[in-house]
MMTF fields as JSON, N, C-alpha, C and O atoms, coordinates in Angstrom:
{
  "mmtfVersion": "1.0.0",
  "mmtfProducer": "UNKNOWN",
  "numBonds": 343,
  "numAtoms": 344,
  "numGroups": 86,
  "numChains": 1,
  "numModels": 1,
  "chainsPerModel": [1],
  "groupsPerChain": [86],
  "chainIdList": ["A"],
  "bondAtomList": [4, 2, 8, 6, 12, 10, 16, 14, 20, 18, 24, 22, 28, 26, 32, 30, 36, 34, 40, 38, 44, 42, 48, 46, 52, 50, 56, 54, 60, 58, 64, 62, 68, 66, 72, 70, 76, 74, 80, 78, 84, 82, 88, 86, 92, 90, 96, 94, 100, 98, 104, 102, 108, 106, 112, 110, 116, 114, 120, 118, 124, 122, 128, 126, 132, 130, 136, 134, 140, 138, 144, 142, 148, 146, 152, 150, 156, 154, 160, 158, 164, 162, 168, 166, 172, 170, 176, 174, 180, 178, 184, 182, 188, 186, 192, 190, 196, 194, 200, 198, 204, 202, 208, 206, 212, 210, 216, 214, 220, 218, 224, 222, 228, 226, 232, 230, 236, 234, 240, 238, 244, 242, 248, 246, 252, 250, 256, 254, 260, 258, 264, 262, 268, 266, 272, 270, 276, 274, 280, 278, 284, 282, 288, 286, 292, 290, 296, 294, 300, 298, 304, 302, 308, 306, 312, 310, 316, 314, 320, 318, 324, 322, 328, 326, 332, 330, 336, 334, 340, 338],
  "bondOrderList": [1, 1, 1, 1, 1, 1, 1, 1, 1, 1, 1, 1, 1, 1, 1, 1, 1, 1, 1, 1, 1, 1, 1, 1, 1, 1, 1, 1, 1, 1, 1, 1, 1, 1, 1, 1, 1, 1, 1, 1, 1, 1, 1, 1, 1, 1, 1, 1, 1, 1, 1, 1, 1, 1, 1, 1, 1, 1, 1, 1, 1, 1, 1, 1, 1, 1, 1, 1, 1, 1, 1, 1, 1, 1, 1, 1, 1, 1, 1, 1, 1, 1, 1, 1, 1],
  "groupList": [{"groupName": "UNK", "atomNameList": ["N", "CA", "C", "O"], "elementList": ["N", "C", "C", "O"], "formalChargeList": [0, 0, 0, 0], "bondAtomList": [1, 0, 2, 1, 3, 2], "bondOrderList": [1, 1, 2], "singleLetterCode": "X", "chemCompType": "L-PEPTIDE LINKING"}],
  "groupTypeList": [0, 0, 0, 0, 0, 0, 0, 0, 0, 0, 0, 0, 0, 0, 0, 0, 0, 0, 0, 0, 0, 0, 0, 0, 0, 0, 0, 0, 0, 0, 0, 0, 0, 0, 0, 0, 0, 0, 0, 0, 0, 0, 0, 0, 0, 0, 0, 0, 0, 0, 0, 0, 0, 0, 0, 0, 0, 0, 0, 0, 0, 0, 0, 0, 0, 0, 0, 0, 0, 0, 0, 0, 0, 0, 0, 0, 0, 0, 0, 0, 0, 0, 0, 0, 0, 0],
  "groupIdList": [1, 2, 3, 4, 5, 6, 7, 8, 9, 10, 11, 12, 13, 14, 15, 16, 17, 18, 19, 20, 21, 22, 23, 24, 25, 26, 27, 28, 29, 30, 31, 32, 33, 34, 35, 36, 37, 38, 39, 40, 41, 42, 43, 44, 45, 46, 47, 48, 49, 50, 51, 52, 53, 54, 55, 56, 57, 58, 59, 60, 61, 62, 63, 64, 65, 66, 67, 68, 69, 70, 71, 72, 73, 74, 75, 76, 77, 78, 79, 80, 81, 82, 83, 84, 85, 86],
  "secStructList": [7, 3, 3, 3, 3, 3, 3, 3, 3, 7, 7, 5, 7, 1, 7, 2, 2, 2, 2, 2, 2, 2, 2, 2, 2, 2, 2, 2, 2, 2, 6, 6, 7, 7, 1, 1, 1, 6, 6, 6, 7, 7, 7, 3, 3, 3, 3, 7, 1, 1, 5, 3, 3, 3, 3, 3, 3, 3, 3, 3, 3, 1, 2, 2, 2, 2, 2, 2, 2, 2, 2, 2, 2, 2, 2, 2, 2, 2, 2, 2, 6, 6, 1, 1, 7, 7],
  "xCoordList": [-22.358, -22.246, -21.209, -20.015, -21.576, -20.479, -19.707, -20.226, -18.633, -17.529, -16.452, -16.401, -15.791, -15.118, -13.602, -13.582, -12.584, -11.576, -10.275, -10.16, -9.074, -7.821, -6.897, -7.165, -6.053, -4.912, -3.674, -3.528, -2.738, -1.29, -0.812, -1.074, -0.001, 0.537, 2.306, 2.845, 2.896, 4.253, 5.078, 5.102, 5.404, 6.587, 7.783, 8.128, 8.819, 10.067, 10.956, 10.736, 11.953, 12.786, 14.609, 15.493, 14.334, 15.881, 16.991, 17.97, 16.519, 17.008, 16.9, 16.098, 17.41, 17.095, 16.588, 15.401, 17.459, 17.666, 16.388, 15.726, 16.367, 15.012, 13.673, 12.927, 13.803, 12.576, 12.15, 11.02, 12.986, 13.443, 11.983, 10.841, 12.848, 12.01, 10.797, 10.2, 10.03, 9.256, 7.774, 6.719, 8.321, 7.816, 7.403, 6.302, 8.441, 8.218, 7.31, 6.611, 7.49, 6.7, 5.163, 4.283, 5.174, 3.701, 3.102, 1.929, 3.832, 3.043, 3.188, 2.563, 3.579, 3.36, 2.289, 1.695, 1.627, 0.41, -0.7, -1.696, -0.413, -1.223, -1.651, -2.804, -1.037, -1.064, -2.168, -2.842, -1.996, -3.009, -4.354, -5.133, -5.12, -6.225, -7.141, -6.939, -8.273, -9.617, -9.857, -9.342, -10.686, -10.987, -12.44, -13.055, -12.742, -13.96, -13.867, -14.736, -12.46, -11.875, -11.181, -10.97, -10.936, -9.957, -10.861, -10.506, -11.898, -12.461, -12.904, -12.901, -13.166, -13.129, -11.96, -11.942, -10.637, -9.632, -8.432, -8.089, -7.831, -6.684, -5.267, -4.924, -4.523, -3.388, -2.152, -2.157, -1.074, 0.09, 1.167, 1.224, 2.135, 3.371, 4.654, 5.034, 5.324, 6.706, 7.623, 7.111, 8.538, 10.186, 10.47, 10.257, 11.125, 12.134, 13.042, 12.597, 13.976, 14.897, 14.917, 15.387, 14.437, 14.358, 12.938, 12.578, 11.995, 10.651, 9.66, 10.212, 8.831, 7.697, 6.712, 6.935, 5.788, 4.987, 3.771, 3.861, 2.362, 1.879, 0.208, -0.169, -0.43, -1.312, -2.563, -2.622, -3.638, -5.095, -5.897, -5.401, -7.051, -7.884, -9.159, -9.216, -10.078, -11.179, -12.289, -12.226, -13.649, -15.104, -15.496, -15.022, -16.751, -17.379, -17.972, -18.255, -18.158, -18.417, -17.18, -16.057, -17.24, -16.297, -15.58, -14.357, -16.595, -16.342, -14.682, -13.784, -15.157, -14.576, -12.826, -11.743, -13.063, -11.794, -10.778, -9.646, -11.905, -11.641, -10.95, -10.283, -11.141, -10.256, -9.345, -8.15, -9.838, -8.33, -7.177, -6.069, -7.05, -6.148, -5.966, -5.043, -6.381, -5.969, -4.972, -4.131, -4.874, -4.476, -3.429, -2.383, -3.444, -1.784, -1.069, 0.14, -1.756, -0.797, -0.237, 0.472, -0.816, -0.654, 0.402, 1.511, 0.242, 1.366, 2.865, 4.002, 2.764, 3.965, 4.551, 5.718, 3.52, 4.324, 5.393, 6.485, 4.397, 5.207, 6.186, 6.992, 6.724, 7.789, 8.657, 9.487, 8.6, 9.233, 9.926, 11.087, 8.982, 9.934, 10.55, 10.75, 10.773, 11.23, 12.439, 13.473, 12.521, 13.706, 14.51, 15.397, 14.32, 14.597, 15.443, 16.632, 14.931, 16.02, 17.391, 18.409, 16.976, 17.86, 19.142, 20.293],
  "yCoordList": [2.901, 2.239, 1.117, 1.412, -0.031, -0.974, -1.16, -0.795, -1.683, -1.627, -3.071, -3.614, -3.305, -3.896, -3.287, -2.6, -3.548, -2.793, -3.591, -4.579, -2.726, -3.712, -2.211, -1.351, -2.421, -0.986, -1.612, -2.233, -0.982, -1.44, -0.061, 0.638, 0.727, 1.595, 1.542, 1.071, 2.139, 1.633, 3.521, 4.625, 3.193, 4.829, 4.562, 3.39, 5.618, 4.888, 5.832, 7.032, 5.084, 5.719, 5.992, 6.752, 4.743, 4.925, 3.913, 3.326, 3.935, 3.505, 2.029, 1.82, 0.901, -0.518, -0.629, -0.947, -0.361, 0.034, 0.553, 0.201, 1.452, 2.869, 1.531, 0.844, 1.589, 1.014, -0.501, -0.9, -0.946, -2.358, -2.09, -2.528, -0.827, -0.668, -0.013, 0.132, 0.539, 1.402, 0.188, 0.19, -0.741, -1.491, -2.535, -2.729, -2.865, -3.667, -3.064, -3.761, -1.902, -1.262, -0.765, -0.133, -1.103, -1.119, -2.62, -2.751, -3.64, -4.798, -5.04, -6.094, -4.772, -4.435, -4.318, -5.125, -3.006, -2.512, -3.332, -3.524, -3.804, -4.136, -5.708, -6.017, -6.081, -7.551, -7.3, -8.144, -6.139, -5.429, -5.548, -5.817, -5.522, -5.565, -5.579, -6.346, -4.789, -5.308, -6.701, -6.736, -8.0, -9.243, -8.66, -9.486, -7.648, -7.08, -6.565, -6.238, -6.647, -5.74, -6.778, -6.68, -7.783, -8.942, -9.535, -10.108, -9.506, -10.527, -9.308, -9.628, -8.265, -7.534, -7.001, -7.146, -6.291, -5.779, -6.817, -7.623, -6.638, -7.654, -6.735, -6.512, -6.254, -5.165, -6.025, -6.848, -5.913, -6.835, -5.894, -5.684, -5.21, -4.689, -5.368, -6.177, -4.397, -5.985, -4.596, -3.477, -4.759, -4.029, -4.632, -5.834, -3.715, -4.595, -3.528, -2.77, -3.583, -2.647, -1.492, -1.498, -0.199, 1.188, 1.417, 2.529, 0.315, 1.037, 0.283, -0.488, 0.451, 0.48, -0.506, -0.246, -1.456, -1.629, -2.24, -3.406, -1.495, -2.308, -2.475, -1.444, -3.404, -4.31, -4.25, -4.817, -3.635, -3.458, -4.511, -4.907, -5.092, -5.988, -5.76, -5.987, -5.291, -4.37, -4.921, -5.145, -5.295, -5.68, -4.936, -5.206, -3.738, -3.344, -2.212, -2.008, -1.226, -0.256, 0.717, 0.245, 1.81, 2.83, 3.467, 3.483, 4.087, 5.058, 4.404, 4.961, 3.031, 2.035, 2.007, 1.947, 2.069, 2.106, 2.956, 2.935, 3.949, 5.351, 6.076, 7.08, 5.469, 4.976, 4.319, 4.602, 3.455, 2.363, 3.011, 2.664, 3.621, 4.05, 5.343, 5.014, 6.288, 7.248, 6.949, 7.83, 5.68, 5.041, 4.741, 4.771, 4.392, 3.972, 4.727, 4.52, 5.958, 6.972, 8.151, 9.115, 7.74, 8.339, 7.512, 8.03, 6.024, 5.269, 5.404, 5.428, 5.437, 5.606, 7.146, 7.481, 7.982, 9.524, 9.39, 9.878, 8.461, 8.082, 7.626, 8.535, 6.253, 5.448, 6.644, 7.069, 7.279, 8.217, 9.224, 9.563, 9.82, 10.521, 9.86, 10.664, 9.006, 8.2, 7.397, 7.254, 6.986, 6.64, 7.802, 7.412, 9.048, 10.178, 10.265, 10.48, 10.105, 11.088, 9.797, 10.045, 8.196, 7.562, 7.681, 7.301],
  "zCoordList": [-3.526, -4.8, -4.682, -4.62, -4.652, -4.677, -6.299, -7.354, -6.184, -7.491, -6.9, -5.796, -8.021, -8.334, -8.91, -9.931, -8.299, -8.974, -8.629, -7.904, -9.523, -9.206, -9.884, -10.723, -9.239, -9.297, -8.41, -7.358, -9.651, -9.471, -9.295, -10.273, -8.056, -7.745, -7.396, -6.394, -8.491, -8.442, -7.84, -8.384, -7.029, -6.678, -6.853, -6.703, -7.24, -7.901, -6.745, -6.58, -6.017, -5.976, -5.958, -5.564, -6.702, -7.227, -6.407, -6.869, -5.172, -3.933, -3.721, -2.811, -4.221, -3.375, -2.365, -2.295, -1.114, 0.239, 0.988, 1.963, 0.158, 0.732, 0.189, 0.887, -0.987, -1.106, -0.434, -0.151, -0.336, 0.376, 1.225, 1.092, 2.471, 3.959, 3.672, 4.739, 2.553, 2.295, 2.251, 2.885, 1.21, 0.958, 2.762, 3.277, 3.125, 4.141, 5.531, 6.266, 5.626, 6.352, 5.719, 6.304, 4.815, 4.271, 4.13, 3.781, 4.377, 4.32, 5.694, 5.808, 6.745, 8.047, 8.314, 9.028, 7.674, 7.523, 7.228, 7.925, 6.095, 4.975, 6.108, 6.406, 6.326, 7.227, 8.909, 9.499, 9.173, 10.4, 9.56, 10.475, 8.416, 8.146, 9.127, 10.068, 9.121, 10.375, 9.538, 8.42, 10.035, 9.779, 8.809, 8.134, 8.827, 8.434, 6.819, 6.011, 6.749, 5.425, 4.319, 3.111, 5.272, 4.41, 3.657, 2.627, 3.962, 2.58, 1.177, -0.012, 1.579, 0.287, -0.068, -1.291, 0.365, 0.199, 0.052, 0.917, -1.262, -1.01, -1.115, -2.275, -0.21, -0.823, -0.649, 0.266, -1.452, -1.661, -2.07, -3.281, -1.23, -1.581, -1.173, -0.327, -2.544, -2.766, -3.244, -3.257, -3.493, -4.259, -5.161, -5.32, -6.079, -6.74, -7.562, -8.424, -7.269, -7.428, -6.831, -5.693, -7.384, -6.306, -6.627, -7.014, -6.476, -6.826, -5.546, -4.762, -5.479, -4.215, -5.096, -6.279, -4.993, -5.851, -5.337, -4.951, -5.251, -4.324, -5.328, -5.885, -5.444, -5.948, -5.272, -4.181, -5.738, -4.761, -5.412, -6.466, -5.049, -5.475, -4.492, -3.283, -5.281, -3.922, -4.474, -5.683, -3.694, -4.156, -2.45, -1.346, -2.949, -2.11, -2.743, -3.924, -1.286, -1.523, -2.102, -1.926, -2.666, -3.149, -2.105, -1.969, -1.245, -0.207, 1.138, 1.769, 0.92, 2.015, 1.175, 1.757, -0.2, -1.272, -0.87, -0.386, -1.389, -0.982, -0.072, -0.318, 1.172, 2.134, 1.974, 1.884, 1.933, 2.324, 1.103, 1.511, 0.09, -0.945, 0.266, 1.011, 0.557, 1.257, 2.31, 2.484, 3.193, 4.196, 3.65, 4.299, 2.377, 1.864, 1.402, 1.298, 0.955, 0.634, 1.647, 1.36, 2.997, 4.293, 4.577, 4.701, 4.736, 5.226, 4.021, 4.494, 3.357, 2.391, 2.655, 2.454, 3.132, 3.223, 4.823, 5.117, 5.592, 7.093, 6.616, 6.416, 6.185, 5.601, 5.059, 5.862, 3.783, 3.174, 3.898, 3.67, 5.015, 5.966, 7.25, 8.16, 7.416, 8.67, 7.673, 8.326, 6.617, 5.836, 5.07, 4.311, 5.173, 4.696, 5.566, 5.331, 6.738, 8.031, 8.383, 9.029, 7.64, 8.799, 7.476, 7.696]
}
């Protein structure tokens, strides 16, 4: 089923600092795109203050979404524990 969608996902954590790197290591990510994905997926994470905030803009299939949102909430659990420990 193809869709159209747009979702703003904000995580708070209090932290400048923390979120600073949380954020930056997800547009790390977000910048690796396959060339196959960039023209339907647009993902954009930024900080600002102690919060995470990252911006989806999707035209496709669902399933492919579906994914790629799973992928970011995998990559934010990596970030979260690798800035936990430093």
């Amino acid at each position: 089923m193809k869709i159209e969608a747009r979702a703003e996902i904000v995580w708070h954590y209090g932290d400048p600092g923390r979120a600073g790197a949380i954020a930056e290591a997800l547009e790390v990510d977000n910048v690796g795109l396959p060339e196959s994905l960039k023209k339907s997926l647009n993902v954009l994470t930024r900080w600002e203050n102690g919060d995470v905030i990252t911006k989806v803009k999707y035209s496709g299939e669902i399933e492919t979404l579906i994914k790629a949102l799973d992928d970011l909430v995998f990559s934010i659990k990596i970030a979260e524990d690798v800035t936990e420990k430093v």
